[in-house]
C-alpha atoms as an extended CHARMM CRD file, in Angstrom:
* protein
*
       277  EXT
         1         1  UNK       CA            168.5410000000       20.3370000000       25.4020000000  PROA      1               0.0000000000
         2         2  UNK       CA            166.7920000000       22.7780000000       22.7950000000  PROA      2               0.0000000000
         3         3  UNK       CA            168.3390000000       25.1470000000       20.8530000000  PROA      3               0.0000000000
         4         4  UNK       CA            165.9750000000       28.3990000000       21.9920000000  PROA      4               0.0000000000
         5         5  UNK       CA            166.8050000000       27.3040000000       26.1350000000  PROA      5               0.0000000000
         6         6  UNK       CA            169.5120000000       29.7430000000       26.2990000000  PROA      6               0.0000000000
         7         7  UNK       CA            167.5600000000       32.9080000000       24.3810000000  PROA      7               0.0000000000
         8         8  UNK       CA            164.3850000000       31.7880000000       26.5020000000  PROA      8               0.0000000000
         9         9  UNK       CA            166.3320000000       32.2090000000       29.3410000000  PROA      9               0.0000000000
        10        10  UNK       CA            168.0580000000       35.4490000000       28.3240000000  PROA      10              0.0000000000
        11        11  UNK       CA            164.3770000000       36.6910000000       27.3430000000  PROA      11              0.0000000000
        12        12  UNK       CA            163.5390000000       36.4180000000       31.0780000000  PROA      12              0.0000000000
        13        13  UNK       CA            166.3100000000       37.9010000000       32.3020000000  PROA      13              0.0000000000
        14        14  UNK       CA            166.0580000000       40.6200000000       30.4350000000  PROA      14              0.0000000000
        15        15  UNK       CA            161.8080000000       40.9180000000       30.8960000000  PROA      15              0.0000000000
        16        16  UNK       CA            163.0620000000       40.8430000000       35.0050000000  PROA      16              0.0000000000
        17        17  UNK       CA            165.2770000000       43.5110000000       34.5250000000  PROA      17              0.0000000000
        18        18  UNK       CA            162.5070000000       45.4820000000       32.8220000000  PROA      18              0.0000000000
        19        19  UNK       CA            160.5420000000       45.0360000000       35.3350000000  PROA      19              0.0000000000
        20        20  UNK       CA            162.6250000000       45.7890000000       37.7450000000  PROA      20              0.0000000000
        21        21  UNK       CA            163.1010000000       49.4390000000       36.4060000000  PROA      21              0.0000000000
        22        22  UNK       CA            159.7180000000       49.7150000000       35.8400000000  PROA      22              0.0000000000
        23        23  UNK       CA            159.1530000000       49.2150000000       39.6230000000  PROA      23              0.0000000000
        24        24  UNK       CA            161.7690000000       51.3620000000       40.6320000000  PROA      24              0.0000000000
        25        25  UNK       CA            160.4070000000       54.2780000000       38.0390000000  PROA      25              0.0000000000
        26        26  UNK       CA            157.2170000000       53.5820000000       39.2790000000  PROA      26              0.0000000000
        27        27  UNK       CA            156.3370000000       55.6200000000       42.2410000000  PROA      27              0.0000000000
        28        28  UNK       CA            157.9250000000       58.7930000000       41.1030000000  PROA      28              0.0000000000
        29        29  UNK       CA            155.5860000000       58.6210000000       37.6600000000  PROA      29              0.0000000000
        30        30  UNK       CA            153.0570000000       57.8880000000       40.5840000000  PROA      30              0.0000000000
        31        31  UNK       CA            154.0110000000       60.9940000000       42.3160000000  PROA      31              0.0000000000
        32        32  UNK       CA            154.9150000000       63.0100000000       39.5940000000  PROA      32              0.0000000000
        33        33  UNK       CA            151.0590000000       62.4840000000       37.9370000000  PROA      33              0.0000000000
        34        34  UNK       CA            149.6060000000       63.1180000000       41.1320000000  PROA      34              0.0000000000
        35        35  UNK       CA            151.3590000000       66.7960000000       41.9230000000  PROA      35              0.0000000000
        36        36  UNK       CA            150.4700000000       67.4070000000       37.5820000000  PROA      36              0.0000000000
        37        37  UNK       CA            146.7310000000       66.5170000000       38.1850000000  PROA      37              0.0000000000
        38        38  UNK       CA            146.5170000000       68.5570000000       41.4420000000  PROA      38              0.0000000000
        39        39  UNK       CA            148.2680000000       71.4050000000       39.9070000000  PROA      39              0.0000000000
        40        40  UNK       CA            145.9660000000       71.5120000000       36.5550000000  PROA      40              0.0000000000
        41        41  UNK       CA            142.4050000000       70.7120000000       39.1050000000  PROA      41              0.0000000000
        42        42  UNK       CA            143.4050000000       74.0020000000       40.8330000000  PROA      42              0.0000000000
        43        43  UNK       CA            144.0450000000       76.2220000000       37.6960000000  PROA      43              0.0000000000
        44        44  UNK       CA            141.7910000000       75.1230000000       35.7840000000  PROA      44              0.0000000000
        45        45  UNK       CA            138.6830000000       75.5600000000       38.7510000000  PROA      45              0.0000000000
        46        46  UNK       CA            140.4130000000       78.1540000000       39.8680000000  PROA      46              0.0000000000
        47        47  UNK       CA            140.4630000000       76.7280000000       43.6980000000  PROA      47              0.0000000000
        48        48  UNK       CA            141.3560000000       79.4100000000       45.9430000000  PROA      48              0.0000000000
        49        49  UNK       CA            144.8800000000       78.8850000000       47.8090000000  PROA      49              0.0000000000
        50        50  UNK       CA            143.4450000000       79.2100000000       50.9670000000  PROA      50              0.0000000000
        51        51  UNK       CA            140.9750000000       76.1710000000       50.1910000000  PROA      51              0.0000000000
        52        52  UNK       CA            143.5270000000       74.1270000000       48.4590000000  PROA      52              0.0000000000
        53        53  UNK       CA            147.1650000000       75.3870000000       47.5480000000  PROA      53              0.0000000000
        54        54  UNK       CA            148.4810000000       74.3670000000       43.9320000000  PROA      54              0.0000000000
        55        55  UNK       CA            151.4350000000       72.7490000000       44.5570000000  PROA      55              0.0000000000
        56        56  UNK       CA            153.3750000000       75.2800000000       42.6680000000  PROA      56              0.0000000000
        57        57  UNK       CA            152.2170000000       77.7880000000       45.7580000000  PROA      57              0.0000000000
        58        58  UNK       CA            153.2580000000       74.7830000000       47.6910000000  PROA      58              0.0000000000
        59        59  UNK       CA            156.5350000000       74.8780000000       46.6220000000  PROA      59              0.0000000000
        60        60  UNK       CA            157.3230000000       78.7260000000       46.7070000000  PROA      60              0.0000000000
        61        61  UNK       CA            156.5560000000       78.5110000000       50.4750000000  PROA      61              0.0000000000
        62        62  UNK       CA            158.6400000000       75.7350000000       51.0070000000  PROA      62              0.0000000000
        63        63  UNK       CA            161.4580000000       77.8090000000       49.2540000000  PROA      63              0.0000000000
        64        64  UNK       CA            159.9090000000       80.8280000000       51.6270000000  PROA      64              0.0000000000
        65        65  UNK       CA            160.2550000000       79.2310000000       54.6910000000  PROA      65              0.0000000000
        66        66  UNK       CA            163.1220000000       76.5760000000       54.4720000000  PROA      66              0.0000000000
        67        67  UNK       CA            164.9270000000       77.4290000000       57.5810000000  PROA      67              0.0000000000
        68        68  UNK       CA            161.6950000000       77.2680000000       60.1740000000  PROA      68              0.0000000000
        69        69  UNK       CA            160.7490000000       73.8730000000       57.6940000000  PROA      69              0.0000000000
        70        70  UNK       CA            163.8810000000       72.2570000000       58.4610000000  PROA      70              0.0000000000
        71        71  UNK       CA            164.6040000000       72.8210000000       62.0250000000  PROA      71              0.0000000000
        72        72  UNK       CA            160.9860000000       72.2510000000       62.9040000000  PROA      72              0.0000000000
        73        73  UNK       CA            160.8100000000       68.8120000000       60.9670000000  PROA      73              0.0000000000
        74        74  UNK       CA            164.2290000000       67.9840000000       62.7830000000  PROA      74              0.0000000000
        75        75  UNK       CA            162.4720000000       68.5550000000       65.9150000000  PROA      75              0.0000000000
        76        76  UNK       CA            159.4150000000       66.2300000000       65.2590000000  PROA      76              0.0000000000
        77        77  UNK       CA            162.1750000000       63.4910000000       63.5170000000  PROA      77              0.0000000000
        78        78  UNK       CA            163.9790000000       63.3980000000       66.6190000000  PROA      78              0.0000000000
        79        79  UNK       CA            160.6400000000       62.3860000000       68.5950000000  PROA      79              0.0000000000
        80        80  UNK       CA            159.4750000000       60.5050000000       66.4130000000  PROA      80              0.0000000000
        81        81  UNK       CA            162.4940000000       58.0870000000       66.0680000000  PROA      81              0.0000000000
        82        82  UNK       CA            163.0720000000       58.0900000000       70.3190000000  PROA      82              0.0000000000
        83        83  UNK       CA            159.6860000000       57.0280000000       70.8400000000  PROA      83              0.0000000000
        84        84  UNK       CA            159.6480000000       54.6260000000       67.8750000000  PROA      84              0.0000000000
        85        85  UNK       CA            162.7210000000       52.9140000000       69.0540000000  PROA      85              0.0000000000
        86        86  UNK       CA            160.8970000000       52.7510000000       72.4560000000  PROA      86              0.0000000000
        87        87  UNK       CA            158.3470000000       51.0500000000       70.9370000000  PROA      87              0.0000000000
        88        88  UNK       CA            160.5910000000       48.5210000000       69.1040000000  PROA      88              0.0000000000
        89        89  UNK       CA            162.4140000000       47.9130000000       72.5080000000  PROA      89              0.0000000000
        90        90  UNK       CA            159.5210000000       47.3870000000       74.5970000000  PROA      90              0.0000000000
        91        91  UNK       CA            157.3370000000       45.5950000000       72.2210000000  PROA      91              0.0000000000
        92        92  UNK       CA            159.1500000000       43.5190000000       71.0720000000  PROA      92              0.0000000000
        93        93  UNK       CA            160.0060000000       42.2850000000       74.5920000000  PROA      93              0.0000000000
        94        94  UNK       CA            156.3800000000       42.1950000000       75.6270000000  PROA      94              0.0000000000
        95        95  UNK       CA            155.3990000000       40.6270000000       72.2510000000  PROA      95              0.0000000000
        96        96  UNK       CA            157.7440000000       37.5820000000       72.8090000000  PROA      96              0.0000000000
        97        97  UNK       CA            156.4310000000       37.3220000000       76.4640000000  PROA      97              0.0000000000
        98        98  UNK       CA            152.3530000000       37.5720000000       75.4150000000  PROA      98              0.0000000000
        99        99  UNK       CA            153.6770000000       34.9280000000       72.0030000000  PROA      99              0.0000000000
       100       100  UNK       CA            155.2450000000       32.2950000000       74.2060000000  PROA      100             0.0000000000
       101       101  UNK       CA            153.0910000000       31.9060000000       77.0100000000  PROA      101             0.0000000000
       102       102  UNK       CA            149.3270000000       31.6800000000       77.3310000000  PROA      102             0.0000000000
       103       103  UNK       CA            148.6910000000       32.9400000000       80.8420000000  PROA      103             0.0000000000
       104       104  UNK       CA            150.5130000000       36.3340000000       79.9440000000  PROA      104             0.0000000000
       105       105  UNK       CA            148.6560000000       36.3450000000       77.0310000000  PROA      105             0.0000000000
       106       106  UNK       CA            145.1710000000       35.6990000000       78.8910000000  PROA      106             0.0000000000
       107       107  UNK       CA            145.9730000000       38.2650000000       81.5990000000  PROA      107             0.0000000000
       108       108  UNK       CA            147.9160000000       41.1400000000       79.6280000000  PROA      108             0.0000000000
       109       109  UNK       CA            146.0170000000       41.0350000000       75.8970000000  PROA      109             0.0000000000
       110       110  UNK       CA            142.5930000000       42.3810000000       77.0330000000  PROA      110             0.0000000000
       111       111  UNK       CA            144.4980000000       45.3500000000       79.2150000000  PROA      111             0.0000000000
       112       112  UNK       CA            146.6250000000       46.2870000000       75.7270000000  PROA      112             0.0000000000
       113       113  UNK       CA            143.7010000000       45.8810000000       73.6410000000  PROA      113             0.0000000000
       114       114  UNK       CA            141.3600000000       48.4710000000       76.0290000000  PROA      114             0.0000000000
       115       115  UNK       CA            144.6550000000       50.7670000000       76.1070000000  PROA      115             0.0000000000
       116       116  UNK       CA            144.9580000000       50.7150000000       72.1930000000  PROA      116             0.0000000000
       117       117  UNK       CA            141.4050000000       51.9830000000       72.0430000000  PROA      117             0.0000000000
       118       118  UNK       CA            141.9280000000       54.8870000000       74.4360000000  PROA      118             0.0000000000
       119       119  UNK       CA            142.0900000000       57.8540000000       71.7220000000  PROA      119             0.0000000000
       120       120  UNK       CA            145.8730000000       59.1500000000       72.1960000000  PROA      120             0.0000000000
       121       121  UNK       CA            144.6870000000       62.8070000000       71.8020000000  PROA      121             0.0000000000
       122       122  UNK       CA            143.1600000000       62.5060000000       74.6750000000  PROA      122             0.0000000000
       123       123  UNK       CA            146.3390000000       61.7550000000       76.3410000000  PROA      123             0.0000000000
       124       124  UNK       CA            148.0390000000       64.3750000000       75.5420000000  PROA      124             0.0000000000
       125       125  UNK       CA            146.8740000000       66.8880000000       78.1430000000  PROA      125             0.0000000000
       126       126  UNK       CA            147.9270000000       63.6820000000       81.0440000000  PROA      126             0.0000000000
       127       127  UNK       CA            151.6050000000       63.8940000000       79.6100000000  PROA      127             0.0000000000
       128       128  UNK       CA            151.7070000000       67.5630000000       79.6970000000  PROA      128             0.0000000000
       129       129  UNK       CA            150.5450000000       67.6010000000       83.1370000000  PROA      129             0.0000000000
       130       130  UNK       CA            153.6130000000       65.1400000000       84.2950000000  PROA      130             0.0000000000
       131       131  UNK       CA            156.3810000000       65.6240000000       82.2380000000  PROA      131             0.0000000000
       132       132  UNK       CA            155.5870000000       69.3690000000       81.1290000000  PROA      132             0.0000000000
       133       133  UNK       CA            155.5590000000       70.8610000000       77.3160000000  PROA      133             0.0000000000
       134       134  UNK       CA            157.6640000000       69.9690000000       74.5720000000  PROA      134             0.0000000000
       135       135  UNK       CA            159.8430000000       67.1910000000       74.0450000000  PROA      135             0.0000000000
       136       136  UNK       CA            158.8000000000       64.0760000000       76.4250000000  PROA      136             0.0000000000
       137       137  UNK       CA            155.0950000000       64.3440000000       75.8810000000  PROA      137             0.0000000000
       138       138  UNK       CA            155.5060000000       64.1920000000       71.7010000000  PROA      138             0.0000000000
       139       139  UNK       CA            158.2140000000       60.9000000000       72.4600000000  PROA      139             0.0000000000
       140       140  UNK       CA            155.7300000000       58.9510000000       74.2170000000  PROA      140             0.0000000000
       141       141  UNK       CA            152.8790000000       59.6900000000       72.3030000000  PROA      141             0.0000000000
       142       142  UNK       CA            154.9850000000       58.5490000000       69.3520000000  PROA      142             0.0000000000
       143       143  UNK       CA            155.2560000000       55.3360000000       71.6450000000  PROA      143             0.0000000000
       144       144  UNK       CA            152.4400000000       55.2810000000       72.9240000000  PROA      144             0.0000000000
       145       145  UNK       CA            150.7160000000       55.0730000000       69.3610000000  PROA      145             0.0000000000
       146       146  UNK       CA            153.0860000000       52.7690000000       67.6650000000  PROA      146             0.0000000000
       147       147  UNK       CA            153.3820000000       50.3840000000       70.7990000000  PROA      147             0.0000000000
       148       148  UNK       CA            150.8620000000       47.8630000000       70.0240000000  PROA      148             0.0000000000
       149       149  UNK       CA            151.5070000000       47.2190000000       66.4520000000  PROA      149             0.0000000000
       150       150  UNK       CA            154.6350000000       45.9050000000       67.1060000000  PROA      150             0.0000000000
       151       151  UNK       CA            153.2940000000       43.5860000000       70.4210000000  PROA      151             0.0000000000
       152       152  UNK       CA            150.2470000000       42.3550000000       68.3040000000  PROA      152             0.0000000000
       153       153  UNK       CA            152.9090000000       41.0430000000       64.9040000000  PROA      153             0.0000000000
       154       154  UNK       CA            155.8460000000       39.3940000000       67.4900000000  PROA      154             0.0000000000
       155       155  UNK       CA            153.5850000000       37.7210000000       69.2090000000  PROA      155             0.0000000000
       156       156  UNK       CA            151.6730000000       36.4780000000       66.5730000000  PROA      156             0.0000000000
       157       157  UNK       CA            154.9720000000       35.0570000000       64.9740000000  PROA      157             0.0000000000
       158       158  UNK       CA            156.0180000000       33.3920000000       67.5880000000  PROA      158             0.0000000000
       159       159  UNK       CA            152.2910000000       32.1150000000       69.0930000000  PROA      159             0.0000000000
       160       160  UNK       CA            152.0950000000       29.9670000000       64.9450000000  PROA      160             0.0000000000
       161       161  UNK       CA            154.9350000000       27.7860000000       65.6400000000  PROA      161             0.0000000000
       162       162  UNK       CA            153.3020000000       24.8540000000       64.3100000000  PROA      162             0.0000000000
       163       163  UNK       CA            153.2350000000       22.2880000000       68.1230000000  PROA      163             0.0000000000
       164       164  UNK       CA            154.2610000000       19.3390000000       65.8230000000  PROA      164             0.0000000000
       165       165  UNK       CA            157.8340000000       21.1450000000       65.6130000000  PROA      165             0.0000000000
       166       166  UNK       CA            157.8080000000       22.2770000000       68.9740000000  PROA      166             0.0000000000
       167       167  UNK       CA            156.9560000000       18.3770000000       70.0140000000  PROA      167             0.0000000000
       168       168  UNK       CA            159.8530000000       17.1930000000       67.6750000000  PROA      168             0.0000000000
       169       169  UNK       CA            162.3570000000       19.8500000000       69.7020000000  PROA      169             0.0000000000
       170       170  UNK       CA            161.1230000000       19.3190000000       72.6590000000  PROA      170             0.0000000000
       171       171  UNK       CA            162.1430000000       15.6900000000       72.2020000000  PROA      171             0.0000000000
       172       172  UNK       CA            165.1910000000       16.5650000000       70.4170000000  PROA      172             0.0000000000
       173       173  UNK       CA            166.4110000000       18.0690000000       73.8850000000  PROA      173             0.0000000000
       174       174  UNK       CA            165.2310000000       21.5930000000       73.0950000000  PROA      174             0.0000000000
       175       175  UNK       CA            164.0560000000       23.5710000000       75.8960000000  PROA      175             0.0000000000
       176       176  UNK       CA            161.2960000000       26.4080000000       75.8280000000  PROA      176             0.0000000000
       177       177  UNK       CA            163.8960000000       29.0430000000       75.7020000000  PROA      177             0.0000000000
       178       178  UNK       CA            165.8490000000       27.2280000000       72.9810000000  PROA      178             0.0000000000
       179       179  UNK       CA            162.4500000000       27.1900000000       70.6830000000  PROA      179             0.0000000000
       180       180  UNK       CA            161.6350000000       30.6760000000       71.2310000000  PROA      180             0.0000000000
       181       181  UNK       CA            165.4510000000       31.8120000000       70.5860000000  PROA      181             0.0000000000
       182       182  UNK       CA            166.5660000000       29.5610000000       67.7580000000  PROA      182             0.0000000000
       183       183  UNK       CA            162.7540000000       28.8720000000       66.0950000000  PROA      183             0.0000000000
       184       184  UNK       CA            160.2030000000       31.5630000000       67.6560000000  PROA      184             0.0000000000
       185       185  UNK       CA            162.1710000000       34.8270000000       66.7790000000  PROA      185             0.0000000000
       186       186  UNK       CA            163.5270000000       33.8840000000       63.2740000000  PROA      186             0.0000000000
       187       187  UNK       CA            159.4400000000       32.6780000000       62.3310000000  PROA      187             0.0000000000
       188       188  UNK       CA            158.6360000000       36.3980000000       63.9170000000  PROA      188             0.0000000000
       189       189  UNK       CA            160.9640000000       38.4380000000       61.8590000000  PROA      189             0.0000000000
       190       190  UNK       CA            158.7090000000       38.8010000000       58.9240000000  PROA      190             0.0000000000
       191       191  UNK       CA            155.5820000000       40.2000000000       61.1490000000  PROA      191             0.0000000000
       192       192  UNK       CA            158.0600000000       42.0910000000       63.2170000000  PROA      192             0.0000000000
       193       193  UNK       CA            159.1130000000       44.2650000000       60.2710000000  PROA      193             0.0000000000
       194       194  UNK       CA            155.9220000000       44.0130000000       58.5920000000  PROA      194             0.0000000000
       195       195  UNK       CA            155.0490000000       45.9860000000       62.3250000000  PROA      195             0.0000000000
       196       196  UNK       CA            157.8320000000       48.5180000000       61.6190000000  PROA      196             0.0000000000
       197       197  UNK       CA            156.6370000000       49.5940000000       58.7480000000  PROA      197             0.0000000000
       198       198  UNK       CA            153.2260000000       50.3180000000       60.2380000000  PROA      198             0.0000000000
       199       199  UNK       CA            154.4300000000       51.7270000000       63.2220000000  PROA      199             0.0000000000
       200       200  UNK       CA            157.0920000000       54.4320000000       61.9650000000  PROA      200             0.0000000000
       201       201  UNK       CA            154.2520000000       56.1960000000       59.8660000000  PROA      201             0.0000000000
       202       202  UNK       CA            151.7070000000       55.7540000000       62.9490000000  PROA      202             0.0000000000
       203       203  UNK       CA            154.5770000000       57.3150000000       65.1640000000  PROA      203             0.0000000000
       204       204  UNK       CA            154.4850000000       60.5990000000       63.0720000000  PROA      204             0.0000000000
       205       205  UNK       CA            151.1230000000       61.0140000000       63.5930000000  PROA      205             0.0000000000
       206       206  UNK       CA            151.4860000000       60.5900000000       66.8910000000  PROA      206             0.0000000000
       207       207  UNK       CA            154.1350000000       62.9520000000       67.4120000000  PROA      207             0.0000000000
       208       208  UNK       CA            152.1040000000       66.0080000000       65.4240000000  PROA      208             0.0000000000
       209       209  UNK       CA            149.2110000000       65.0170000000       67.6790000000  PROA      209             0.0000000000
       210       210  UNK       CA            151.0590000000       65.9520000000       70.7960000000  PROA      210             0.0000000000
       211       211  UNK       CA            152.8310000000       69.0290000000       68.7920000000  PROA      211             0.0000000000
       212       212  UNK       CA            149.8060000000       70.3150000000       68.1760000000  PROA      212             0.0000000000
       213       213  UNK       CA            148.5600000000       70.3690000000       71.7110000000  PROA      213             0.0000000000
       214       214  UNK       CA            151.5240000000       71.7530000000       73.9770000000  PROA      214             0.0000000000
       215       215  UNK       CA            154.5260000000       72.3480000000       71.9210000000  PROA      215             0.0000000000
       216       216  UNK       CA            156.7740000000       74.7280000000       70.8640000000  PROA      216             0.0000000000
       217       217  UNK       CA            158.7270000000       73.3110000000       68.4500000000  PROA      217             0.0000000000
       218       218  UNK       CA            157.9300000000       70.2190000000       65.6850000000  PROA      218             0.0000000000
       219       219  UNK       CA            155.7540000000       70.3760000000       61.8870000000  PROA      219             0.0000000000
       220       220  UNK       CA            152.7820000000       70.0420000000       64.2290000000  PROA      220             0.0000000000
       221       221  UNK       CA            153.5150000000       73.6940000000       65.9480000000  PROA      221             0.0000000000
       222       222  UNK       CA            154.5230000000       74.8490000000       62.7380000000  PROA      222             0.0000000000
       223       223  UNK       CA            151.0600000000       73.8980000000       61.0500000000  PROA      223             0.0000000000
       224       224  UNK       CA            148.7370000000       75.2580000000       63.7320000000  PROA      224             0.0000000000
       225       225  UNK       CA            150.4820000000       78.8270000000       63.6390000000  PROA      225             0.0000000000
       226       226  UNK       CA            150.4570000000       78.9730000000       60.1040000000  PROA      226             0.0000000000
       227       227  UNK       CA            146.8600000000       77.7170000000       60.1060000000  PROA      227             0.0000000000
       228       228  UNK       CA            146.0040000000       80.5560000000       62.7210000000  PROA      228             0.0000000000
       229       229  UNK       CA            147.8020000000       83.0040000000       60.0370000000  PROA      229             0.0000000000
       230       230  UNK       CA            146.2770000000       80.9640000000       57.4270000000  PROA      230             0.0000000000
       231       231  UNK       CA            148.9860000000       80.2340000000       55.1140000000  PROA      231             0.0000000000
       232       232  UNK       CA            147.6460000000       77.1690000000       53.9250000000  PROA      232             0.0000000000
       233       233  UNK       CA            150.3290000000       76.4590000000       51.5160000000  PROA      233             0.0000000000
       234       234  UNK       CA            152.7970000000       76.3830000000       54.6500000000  PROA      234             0.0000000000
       235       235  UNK       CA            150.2850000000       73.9750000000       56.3030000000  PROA      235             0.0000000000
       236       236  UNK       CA            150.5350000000       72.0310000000       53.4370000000  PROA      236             0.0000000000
       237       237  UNK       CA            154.5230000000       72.0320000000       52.7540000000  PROA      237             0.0000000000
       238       238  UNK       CA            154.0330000000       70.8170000000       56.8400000000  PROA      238             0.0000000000
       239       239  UNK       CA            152.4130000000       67.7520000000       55.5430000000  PROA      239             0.0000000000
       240       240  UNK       CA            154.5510000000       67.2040000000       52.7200000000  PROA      240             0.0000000000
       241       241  UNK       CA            157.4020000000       67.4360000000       54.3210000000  PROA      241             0.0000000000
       242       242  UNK       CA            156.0800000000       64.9260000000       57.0400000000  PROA      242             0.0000000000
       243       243  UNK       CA            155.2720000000       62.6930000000       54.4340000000  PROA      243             0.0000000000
       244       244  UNK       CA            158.9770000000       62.8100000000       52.9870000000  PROA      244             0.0000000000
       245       245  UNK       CA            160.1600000000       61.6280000000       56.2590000000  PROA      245             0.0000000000
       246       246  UNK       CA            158.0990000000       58.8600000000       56.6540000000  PROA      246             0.0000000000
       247       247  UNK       CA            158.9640000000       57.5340000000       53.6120000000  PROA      247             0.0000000000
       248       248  UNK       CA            162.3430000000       57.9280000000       54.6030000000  PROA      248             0.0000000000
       249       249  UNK       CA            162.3710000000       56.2360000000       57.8820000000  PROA      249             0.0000000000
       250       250  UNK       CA            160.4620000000       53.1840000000       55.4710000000  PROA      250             0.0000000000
       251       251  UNK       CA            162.7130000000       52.4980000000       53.3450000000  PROA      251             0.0000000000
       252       252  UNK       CA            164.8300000000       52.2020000000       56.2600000000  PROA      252             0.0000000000
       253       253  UNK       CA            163.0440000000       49.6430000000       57.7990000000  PROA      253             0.0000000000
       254       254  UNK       CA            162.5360000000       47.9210000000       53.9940000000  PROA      254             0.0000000000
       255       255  UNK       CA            166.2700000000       47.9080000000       53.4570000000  PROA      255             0.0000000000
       256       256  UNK       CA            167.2260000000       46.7150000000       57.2230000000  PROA      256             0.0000000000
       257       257  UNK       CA            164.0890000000       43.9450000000       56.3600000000  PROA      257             0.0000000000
       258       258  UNK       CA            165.6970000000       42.7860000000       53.2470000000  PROA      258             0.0000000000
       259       259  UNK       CA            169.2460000000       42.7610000000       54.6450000000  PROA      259             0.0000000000
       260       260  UNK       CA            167.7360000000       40.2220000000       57.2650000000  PROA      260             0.0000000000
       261       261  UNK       CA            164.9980000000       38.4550000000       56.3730000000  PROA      261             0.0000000000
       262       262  UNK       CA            165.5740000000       38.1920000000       52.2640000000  PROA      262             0.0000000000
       263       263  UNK       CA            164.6530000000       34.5370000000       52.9580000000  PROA      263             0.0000000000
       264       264  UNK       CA            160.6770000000       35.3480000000       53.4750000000  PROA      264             0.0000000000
       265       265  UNK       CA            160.3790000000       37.0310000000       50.2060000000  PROA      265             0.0000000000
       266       266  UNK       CA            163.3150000000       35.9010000000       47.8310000000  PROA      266             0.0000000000
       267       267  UNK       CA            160.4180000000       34.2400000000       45.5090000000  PROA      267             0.0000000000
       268       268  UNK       CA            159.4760000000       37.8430000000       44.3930000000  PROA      268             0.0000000000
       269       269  UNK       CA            162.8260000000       37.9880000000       43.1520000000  PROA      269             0.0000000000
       270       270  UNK       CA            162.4440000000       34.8490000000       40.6770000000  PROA      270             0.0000000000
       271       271  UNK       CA            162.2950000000       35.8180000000       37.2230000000  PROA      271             0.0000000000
       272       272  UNK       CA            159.5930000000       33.5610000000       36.2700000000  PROA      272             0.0000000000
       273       273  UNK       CA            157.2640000000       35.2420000000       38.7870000000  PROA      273             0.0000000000
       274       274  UNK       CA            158.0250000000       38.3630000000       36.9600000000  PROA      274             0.0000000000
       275       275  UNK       CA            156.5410000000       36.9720000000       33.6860000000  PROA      275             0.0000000000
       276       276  UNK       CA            153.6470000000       35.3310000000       35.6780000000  PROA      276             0.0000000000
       277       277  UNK       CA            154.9310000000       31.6220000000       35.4020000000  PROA      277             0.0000000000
């Protein structure tokens, strides 16, 4: 064995372990540039606030208006996470049904595919009219919107089982439940979070849609009055704070993903990949 193995091995180590604060510094130096450029474009063109807010202004409102911020955001968090788990539920039911079976797939896909298309906004005013303003109308909006994502990535996983290994467990003894349950689902798991993480920032948007329209609570409420009273740095600390949360309920769905399925992506983990070799 040669004498450098051990130091090229401690080299790599140590280049992973670089790299892995790197990544993790990364995205605030991302962030932290982009608020510096915005702030310097506005002084030094001397934007007005009411075109685009500096974030400085952005951040003396927020400080302004912290209470109506906070309970309004917890409003539109609380929709947004019922009618995302709704979504999960029910999609991933349906997207295991359309996955393992060809005749639901021929007769449902071209009905979810029309509904995806249907413009949600224009939904809106249909919820309002059955289930009133306010809180129901935002929830299934934010299902409504992040529904299909979810159906279109489970079934997918499940619909590429390879038939070779579904002929080998099928003669094995294996039944179609048993290749769904023990081979289907696990080969889904990777599309099915790659879904969640699609579908919890479309559910957001979703929810402020319907906020916007008949609500009296939520970030979406709060933007449209303060747009009306145009304090567009308010509107804007609306859309930063939304963004916080998304990211939040993301790296939720990362940290669930790699507490469950580490198995799709421990490769990224390998040293060597790190260096490029």
């Amino acid at each position: 064995m040669p004498a450098d193995a051990p130091r090229s091995a401690e080299a790599l180590a140590e280049a992973a372990r670089r790299r892995r604060r790197l990544e993790a510094a990364l995205p605030w130096l991302v962030i932290a540039g982009m608020f510096l450029v915005w702030e310097a474009a506005c002084r030094l063109f001397s934007i007005p606030p009411f075109i685009l807010p500096a974030p400085s202004l952005i951040a003396e409102s927020m400080v302004k208006w912290w209470q109506p911020l906070l309970t309004n955001a917890w409003a539109t968090l609380v929709t947004t996470f019922v009618g995302f788990m709704m979504a999960v539920v029910f999609g991933l039911a349906l997207g295991v049904a359309v996955g393992s079976s060809v005749l639901v797939y021929r007769g449902l896909y071209p009905l979810l595919i029309a509904f995806n298309s249907v413009p949600k906004v224009a939904v809106v005013p249909i919820l309002v009219i059955w289930f009133g303003a306010g809180f129901w109308p935002a929830v299934l909006t934010a299902f409504l919107i992040s529904f299909f994502p979810i159906v279109v990535n489970v079934a997918t996983g499940i619909a590429t089982v390879e038939p070779e290994l579904r002929d080998v467990l099928r003669a094995l003894g294996a039944s179609s439940r048993d290749i769904i349950a023990k081979v289907g689902l696990p080969r889904a798991m990777p599309y099915f979070f790659a879904s969640l993480k699609v579908a919890i920032t479309v559910a957001f948007v979703g929810s402020i849609i319907s906020e916007t329209v008949a609500a009296n609570e939520g970030i979406g409420h709060l933007m449209l009055v303060a747009s009306s009273r145009f304090d567009v740095p308010l509107v804007f600390a609306g859309l930063i704070v939304t963004g916080i949360m998304g990211v939040l309920m993301y790296w939720v769905a990362v940290t669930i993903e790699e507490r469950t399925t580490g198995w799709a992506t421990r490769g990224q983990n390998d040293p060597r990949l790190a260096m490029g070799g």
